[in-house]
N, C-alpha and C positions, 0 to 999 in steps of 0.2 A: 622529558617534560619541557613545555617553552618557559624560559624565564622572565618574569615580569620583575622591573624595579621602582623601590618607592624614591621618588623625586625628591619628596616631601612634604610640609605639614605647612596649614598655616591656619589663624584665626578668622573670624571676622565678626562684626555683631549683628544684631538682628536685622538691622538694615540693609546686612553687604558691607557695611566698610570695613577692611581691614584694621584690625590690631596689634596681628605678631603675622610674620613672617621668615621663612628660610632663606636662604641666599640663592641657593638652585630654583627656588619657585619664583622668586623674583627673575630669575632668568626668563624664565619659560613667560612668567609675562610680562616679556619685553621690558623689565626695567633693569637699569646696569647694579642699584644698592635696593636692599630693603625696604629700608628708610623713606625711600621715596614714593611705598604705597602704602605704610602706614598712616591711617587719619581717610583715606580717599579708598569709594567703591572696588572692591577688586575686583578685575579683568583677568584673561587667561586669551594669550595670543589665540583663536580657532575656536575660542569656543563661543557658544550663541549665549547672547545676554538673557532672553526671553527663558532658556533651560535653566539658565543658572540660578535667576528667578525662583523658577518654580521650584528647583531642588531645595531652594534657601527655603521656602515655606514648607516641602516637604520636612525638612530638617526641623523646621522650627515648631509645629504639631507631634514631632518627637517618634516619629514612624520611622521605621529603618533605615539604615543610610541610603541616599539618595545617591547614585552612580550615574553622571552623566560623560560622554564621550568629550574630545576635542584630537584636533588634528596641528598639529607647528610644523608649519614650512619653514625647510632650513635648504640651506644653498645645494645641499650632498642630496638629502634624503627627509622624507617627510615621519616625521616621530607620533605617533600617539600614543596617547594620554586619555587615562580616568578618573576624574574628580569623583573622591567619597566624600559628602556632605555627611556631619551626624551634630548631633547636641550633646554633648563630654559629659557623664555622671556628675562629673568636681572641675567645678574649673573656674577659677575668682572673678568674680561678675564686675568688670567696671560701672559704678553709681547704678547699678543694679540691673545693668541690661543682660541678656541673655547673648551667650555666645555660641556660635557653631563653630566646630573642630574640620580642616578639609585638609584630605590626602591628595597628592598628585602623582598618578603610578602611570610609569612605561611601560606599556602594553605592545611597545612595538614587536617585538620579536612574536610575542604571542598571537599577533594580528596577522604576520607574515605567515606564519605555520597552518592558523586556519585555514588564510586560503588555497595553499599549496594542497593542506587536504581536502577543502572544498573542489578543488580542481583534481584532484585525484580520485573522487568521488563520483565525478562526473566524466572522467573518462571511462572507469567502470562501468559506468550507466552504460555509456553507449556502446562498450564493448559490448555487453547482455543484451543489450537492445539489437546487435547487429547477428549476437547468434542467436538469438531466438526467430530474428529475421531470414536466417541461410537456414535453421535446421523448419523452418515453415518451410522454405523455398525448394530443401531436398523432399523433404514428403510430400510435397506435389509432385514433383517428378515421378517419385515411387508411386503414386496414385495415381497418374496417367498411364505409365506403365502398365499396372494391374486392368486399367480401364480396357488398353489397348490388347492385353492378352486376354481379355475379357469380352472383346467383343469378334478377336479370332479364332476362338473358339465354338467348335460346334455342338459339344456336349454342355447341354443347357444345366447340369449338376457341376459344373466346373464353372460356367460362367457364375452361376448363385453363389459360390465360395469365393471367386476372385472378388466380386463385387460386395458382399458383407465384408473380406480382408482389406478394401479401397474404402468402405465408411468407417473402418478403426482406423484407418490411416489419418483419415480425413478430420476426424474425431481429436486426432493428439495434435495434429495442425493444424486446426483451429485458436486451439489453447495458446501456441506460440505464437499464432497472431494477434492473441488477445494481449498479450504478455506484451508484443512488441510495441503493439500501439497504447503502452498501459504506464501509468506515470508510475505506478509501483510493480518492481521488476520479481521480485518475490512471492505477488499475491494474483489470483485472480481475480478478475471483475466478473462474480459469478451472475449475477442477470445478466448481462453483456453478452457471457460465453452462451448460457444457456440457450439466449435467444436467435445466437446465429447458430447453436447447434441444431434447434430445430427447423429456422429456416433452414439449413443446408439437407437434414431430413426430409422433408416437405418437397423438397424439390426432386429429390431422388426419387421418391415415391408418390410422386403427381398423380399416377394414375389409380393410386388405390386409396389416396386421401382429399381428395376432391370433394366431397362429400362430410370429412371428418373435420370435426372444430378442436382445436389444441389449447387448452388452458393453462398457462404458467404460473403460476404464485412461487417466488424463492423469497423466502425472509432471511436471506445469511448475504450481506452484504460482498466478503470475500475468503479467499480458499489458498490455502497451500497450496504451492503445483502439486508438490508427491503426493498429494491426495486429490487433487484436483484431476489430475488425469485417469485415473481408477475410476472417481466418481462418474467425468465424460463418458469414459466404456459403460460405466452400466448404463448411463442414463440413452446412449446412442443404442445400446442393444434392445433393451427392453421397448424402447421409442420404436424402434423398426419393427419388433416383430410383431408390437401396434399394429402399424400399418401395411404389414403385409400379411397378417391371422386373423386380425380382430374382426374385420368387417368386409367379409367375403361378399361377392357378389354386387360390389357397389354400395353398400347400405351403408346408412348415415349412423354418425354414434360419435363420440366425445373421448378427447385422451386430458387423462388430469396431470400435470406433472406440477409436484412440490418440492420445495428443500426451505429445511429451517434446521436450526439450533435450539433443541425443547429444552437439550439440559445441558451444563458449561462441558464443552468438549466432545460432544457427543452430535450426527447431524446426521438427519432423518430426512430419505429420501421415498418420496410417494409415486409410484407410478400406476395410474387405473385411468380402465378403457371400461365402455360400457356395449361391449361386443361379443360376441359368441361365447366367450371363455373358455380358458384353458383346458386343457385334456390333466385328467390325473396323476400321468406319470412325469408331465412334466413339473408339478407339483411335487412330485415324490422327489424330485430328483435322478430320475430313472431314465429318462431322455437323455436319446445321443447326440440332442442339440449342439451344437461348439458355443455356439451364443448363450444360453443360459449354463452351462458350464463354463461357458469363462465368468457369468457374472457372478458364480456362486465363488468360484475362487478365487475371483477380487475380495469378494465380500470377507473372504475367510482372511485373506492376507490382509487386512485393516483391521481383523480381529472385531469386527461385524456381526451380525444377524439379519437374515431373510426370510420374510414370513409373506408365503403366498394365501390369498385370498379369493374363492370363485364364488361368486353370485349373479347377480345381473351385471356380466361382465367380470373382467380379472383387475386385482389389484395387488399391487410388489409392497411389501413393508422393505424397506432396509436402512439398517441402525449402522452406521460407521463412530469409530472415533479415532479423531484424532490427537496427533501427536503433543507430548507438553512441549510451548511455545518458548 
């Protein structure tokens, strides 16, 4: 723990002028005896008049101590200092004026230590900031890759696999980029992510959403990564097979995408199309889909629920919760 020292004590009355002082506080403001600030306004070498003021009134309305900073240039080293203003229970009132009680505490050491950890805090930043930066920069690589074997490819069932395995890629490198350009290194800025997830959707799939309007409402501010990424896979798969099922043939139709917080811990993700709808068995669960079989065993692995919906068009319920904070 840093150690802070009390300097010392001194009086003054309602005014500010002093009436009792220490010998060490008289140091500190600049006088060589006591003596010679008793009767006259007290001063404190760095500290501002105008605060000292005000803490003297804070004191004298009888509200909590009043804590103001000051700074003493000394020849080696610069010392700080914090004045505790208070009004004393018991304390014998000269011809009946009101006195205030004031400490003078070394803070120095405690002030050094701060910033060492402030600065140690902000190297960590940047170190997370620079791997969330390089593990963005490796998954593009591995997504160009996938691209590039993806478009050497002649078997048109192998390119469709390379290509959904390059949007989960793409999907979890988005999150780090959100992370890297993100003042908070542990959360994400979920309207942020979402909306470049689905630009980045939109764009892969130009030629079958051209036509489709994408609605976003997220009412959750931000997200755990470890759950933030699970949630991206589903929300990337379900988003895709959107727009590559829902609206065959060109035809126009609408994708709803939602996330909120209904209940503390708990975050409810809505995904409805209002397009052909789903076939049964993917309903059931019985499809050898990979894409809705990963989203069912994300779902499972957050300790979730998914409740599929077919009417005019499909719609995803799924309930996650997450972890205590």
């Amino acid at each position: 723990m840093p150690e802070t020292a009390v300097i010392g004590s001194f009086f003054v009355d309602e005014e500010g002028i002093c009436i009792a002082c220490e010998q060490r506080v008289a140091r500190a403001a600049c006088a060589e005896d006591a003596d010679r600030l008793i009767g006259r306004p007290f001063r404190l070498c760095g500290l501002d008049e105008n605060k000292l003021s005000c803490a003297l009134r804070r004191a004298r309305a009888g509200e909590s101590p009043a804590c103001i900073e000051a700074e003493l240039e000394g020849p080696e080293m610069t010392t700080a200092l914090i004045v505790c203003l208070r009004r004393p229970p018991s304390f014998p009132k000269p011809e009946g004026q009101e006195v205030i009680e004031g400490v003078v505490i070394d803070v120095t050491e405690l002030k050094r230590e701060n910033q060492e950890l402030r600065r140690a805090v902000e190297r960590k930043d940047t170190l997370l900031r620079e791997v969330h930066h390089r593990v963005k920069n490796n998954l593009q690589v591995i997504s160009s890759l996938l691209g590039l074997h993806a478009s050497g490819s002649e078997d048109e069932v192998v390119r469709a696999k390379l290509r959904e395995t390059q949007d989960r890629v793409n999907t979890i490198a988005i999150i780090h980029e959100t992370l890297y350009q993100s003042e908070d290194l542990a959360q994400v800025n979920l309207p942020l992510y979402i909306d470049r997830l689905v630009g980045y959707l939109r764009s892969v799939y130009a030629e079958h959403g051209r036509q489709i309007e994408v609605a976003v409402e997220v009412r959750l501010g931000r997200l755990d990564m470890e759950i933030a990424v699970p949630c991206g896979l589903i929300l990337s798969e379900l988003v895709s097979n959107c727009f590559k099922h829902a609206f065959p043939g060109g035809r126009q139709g609408r994708i709803l995408i939602q996330v909120s917080e209904d209940r503390p811990g708990e975050i409810q993700l809505v995904v409805a199309d209002t397009g052909v709808g789903i076939a049964q068995e993917y309903v059931r669960g019985r499809s050898g889909s990979l894409g809705l079989r990963l989203v069912r065993r994300l779902v499972r692995q957050l300790g979730g629920s998914i409740e599929v919906r077919v009417g005019e068009g499909t719609s995803f319920l799924i309930r996650l919760r997450q972890r205590n904070r």
